[in-house]
C-alpha positions in Angstrom: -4.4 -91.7 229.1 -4.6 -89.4 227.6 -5.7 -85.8 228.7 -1.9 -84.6 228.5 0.1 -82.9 225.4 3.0 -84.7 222.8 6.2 -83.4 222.5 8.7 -84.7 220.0 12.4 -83.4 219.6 11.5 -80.3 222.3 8.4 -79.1 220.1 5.4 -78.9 221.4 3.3 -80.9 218.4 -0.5 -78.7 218.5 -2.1 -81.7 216.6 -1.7 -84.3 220.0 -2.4 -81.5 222.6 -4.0 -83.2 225.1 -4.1 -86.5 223.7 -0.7 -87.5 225.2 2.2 -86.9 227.7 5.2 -85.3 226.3 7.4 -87.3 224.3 10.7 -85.6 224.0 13.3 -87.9 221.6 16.6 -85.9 222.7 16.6 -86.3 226.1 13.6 -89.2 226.7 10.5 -89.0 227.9 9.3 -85.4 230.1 5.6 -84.8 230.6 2.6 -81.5 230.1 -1.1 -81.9 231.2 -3.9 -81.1 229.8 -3.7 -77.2 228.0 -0.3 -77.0 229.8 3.4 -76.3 228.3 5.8 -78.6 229.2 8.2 -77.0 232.5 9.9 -77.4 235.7 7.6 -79.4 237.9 5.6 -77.3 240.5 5.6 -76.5 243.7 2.7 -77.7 246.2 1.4 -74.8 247.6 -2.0 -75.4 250.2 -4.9 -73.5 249.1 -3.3 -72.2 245.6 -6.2 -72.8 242.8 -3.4 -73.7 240.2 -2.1 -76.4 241.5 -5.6 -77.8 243.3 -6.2 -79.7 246.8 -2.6 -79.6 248.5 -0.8 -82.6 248.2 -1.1 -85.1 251.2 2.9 -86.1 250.9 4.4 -89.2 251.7 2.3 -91.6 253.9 3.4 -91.3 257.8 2.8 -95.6 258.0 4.9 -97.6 255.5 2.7 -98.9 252.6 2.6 -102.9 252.6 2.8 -104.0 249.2 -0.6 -105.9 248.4 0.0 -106.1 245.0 2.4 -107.1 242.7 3.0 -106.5 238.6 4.9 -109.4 236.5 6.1 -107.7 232.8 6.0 -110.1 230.0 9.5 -109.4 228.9 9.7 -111.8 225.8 8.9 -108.8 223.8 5.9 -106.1 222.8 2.6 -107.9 221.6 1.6 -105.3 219.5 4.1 -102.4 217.5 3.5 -100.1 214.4 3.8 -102.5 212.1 0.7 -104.0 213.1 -1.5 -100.9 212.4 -2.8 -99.4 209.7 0.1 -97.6 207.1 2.0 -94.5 208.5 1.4 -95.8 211.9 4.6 -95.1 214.5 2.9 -94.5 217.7 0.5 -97.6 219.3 -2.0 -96.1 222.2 -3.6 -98.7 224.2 -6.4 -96.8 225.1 -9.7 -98.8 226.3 -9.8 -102.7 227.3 -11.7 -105.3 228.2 -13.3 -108.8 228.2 -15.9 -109.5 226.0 -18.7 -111.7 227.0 -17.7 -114.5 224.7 -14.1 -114.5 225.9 -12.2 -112.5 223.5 -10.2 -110.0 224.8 -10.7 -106.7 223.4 -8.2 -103.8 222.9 -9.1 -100.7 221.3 -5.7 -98.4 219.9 -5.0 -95.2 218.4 -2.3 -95.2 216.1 -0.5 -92.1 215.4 1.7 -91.5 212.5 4.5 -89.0 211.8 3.7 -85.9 213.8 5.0 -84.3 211.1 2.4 -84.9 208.3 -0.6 -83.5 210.5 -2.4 -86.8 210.0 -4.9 -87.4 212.6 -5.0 -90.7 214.3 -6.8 -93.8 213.2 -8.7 -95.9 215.7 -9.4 -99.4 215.6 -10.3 -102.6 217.1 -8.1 -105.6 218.0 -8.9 -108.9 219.5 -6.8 -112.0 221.3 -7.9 -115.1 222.7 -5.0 -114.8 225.5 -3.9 -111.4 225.2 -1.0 -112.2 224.3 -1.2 -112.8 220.7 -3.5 -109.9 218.6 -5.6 -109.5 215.5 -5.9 -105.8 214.2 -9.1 -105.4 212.9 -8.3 -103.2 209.3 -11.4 -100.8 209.7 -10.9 -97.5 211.4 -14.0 -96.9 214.0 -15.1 -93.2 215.1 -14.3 -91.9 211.8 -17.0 -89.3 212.1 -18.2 -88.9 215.8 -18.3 -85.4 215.5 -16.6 -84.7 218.8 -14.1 -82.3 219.8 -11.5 -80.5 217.5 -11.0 -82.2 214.5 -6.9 -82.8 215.8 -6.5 -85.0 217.7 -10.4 -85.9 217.5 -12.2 -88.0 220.4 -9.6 -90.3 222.2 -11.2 -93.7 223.6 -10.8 -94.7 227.6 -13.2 -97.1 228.6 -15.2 -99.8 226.4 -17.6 -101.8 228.3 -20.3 -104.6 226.8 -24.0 -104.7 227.8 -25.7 -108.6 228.1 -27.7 -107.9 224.8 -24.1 -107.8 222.7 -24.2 -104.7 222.1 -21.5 -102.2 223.3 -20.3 -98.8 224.8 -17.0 -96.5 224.6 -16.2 -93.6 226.7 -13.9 -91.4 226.2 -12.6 -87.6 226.3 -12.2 -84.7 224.1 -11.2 -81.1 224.3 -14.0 -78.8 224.2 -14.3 -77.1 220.8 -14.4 -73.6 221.7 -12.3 -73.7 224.7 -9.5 -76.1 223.4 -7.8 -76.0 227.4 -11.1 -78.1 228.9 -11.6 -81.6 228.5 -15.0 -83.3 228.9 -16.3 -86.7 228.9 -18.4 -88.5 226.0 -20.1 -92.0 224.9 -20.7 -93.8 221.7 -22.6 -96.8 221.4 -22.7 -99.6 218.6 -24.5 -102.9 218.1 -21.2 -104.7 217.7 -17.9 -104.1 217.9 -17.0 -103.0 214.0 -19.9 -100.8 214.2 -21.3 -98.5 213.3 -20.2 -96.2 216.5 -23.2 -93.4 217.3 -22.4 -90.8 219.4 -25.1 -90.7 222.9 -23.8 -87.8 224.5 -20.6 -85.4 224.2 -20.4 -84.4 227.2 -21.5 -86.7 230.2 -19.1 -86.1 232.1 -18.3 -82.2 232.7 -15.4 -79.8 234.3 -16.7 -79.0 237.8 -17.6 -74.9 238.4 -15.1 -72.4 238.9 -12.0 -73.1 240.2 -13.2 -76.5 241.6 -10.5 -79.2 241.5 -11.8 -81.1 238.5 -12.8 -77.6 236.7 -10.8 -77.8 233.8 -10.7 -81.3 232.9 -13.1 -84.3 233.7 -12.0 -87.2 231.6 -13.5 -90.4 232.2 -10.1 -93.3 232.2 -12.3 -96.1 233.6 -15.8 -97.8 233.6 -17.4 -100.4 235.4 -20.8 -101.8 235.6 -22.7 -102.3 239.0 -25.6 -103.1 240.8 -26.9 -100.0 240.2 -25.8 -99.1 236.8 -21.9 -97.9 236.2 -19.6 -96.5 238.1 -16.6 -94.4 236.7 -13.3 -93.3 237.5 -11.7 -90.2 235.7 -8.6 -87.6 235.5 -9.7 -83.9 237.7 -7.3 -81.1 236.9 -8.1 -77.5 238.7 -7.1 -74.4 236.0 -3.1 -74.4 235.6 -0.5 -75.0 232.9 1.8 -77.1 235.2 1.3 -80.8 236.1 -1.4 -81.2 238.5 -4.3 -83.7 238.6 -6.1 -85.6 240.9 -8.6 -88.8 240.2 -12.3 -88.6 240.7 -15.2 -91.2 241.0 -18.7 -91.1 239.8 -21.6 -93.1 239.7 -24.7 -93.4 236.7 -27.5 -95.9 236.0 -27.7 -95.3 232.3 -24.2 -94.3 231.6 -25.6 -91.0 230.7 -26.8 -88.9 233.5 -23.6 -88.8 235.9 -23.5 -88.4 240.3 -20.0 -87.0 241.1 -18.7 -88.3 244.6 -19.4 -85.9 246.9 -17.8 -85.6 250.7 -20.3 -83.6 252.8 -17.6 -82.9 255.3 -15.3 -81.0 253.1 -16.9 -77.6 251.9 -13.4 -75.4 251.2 -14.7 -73.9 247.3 -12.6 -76.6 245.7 -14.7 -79.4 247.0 -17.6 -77.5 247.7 -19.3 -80.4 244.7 -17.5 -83.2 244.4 -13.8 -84.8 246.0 -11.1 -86.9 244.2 -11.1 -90.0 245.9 -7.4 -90.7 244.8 -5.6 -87.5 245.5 -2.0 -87.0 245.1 0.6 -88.6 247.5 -1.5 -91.4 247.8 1.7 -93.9 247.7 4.6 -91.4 248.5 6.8 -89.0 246.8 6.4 -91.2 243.7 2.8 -89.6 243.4 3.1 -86.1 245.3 2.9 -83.8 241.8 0.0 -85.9 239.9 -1.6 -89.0 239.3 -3.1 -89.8 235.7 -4.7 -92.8 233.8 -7.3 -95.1 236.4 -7.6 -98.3 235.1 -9.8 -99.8 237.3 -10.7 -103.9 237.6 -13.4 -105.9 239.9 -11.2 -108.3 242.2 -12.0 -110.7 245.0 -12.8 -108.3 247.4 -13.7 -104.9 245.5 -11.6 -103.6 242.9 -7.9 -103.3 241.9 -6.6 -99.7 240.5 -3.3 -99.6 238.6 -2.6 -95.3 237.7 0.5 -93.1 236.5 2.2 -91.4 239.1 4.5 -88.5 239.1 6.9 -87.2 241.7 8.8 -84.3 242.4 11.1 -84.5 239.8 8.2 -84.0 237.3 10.6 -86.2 234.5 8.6 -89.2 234.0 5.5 -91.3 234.8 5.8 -94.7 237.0 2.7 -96.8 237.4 1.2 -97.6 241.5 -1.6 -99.6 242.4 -4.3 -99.5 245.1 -7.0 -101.4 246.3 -10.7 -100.4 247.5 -13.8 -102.2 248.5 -15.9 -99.8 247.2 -14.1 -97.5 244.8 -14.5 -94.6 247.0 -12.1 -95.1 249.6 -8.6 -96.4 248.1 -5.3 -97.7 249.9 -2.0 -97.7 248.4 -0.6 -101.3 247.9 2.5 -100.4 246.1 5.5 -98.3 248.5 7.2 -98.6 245.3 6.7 -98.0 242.1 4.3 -101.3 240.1 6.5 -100.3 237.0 8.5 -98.2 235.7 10.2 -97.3 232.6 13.9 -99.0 233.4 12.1 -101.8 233.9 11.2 -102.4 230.1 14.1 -103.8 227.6 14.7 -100.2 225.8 11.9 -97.9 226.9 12.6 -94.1 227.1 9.3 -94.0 229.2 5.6 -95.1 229.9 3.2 -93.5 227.9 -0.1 -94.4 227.9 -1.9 -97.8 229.8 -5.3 -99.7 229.6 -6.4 -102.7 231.4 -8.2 -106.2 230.9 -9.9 -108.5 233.3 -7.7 -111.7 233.4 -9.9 -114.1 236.2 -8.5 -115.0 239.3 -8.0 -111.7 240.7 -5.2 -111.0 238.2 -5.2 -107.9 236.0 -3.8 -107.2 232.7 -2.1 -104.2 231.9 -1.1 -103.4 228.5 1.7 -100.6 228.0 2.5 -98.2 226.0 6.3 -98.2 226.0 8.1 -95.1 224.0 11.1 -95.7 221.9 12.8 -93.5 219.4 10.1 -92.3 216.9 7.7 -95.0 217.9 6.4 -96.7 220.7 5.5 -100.0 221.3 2.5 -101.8 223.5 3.9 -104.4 226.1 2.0 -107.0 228.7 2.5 -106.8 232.1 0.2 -109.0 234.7 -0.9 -107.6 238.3 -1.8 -109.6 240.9 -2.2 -109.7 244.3 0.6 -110.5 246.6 1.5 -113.3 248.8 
């Protein structure tokens, strides 16, 4: 989601800085995280504060594939023609099922990078996620988070049993435009109006910690015991780096990070990703992005960006955990990748929707040339 930079035509575009991973029209897709320029992609190194925890490598046991994505290749379900005017970019940035049924998708449209227009954020709806109705209304017009470009990006929407509903997302902070914290917003229904509950739930951890610049919140859950979260952790660094993290709240608010007593080097002294880099091979040993986390049979189902060595694009991996603390690979290859998509220069941006049954829907953010469109794509577990 999200917490990465835009680049269009080999300029780095300030008014998307960590909104988005680099687009670069010329020579496709390459990719910048959070307050970082785009570059080579780095080197590894155990114990270096830049780049974070060392990377764990490729598994020693081959992965068995327990799950399995289908693409809807019949075409996008939702382009930026369906957005407001002066829309060319469609983010897919928080999903999920609403208690009635509906399926609910909320995007940021961005328009010409050119014309410094910030983005407009709105609602759309589907009774099979398939087919969509954009809502007209911009929400979060005036949330009062973050710099004013590119304003507080959505990541998680979740709806309580009274109707009423929550959206979590991140921002960059205002002063210090290289950290990204966590906020919520709360509104009795869906149109709104949005109010904003906290801007900063979910903070960078201290010092050189490996969440310390960047905590943004890419997934949320409720639970027995309240919520439980799953978010992007970068350590300080201008290169591509990152790590996933889990946390657990009873109002949403007040937020636990997890924390492994057993591992006490400064970097973890406070909290530990629980998805750390290499997870499922070479395909994940720079940096993995973007949780999007679903309940299923037996626990939960997590579909994330992954980048390898080469540092050129992002491919999307699964894994599955019982708790969503402890998570196993169950892709060895890649769930999806860019090749894999009639005319995509790369794989942007991705949120998720419960579809029943175990199965989870991912909707895509494909780029194309000057635009990008948002495609289905169906995970489920394998035979």
């Amino acid at each position: 989601m999200r917490a990465q930079s835009l680049r269009h035509s080999g300029l780095v575009v300030a008014l998307l800085v960590a909104a988005c991973q680099a687009r670069q029209e010329s020579a496709g897709p390459s990719t910048a995280t959070p307050g970082s320029t785009p570059g080579p992609a780095p080197t590894a190194t155990a114990g270096s504060p830049t780049d974070g925890p060392a990377t764990t490598g490729a598994p020693q046991t081959p992965i068995p594939e327990l799950l399995r994505l289908t693409l809807d290749a019949s075409g996008p379900i939702l382009t930026p023609e369906d957005g407001p005017a002066g829309a060319r970019y469609a983010l897919p940035a928080a999903g999920t099922r609403a208690r009635d049924g509906r399926y609910v998708l909320v995007v940021v449209w961005f328009g010409d990078e050119q014309a410094g227009e910030p983005p407009k954020v709105t609602v759309a709806t589907s009774r099979d996620a398939r087919e969509w109705r954009v809502r007209e209304t911009p929400i979060l017009t005036d949330l009062g988070v973050g710099p004013s470009q590119p304003g507080p990006i959505p990541s998680a929407i979740v709806e309580l049993d009274d109707g009423s509903w929550q959206l979590y997302g991140w921002a960059a902070d205002t002063a210090d435009q290289s950290s990204f914290a966590s906020w919520r917003a709360s509104a009795p229904v869906l149109d709104g109006p949005w109010t904003l509950d906290g801007d900063r739930i979910l903070e960078p951890g201290p010092g050189r910690s490996w969440d310390s610049q960047t905590a943004s919140i890419g997934s949320v859950q409720r639970t027995g015991f309240g919520f439980a979260a799953w978010y992007e952790g970068q350590p300080p660094g201008f290169s591509l780096r990152g790590d996933l993290g889990y946390a657990k709240s009873t109002d949403g608010l007040t937020w636990e990070k997890f924390d492994d007593a057993a591992t006490t080097a400064p970097e973890l002294a406070e909290s530990d990703p629980v998805v750390r880099r290499g997870l499922c091979g070479a395909g994940t040993s720079i940096a993995v992005y973007q949780p999007q986390v679903e309940l299923a049979r037996d626990g939960y189902v997590m579909v994330f960006g992954g980048f390898g060595a080469s540092g050129e694009r992002m491919d999307l991996f699964g894994a599955v955990s019982t708790a969503g603390t402890q998570w196993t690979c169950g892709t060895p290859e890649p769930l999806l990748q860019a090749s894999g998509i009639p005319g995509s220069q790369g794989i942007h941006t991705i949120a998720s929707l419960p579809l029943g049954d175990g199965r989870v829907g991912i909707l895509v953010e494909s780029l194309g040339d000057r635009r990008s469109d948002i495609w289905l794509a169906e995970v489920t577990p394998a035979d």
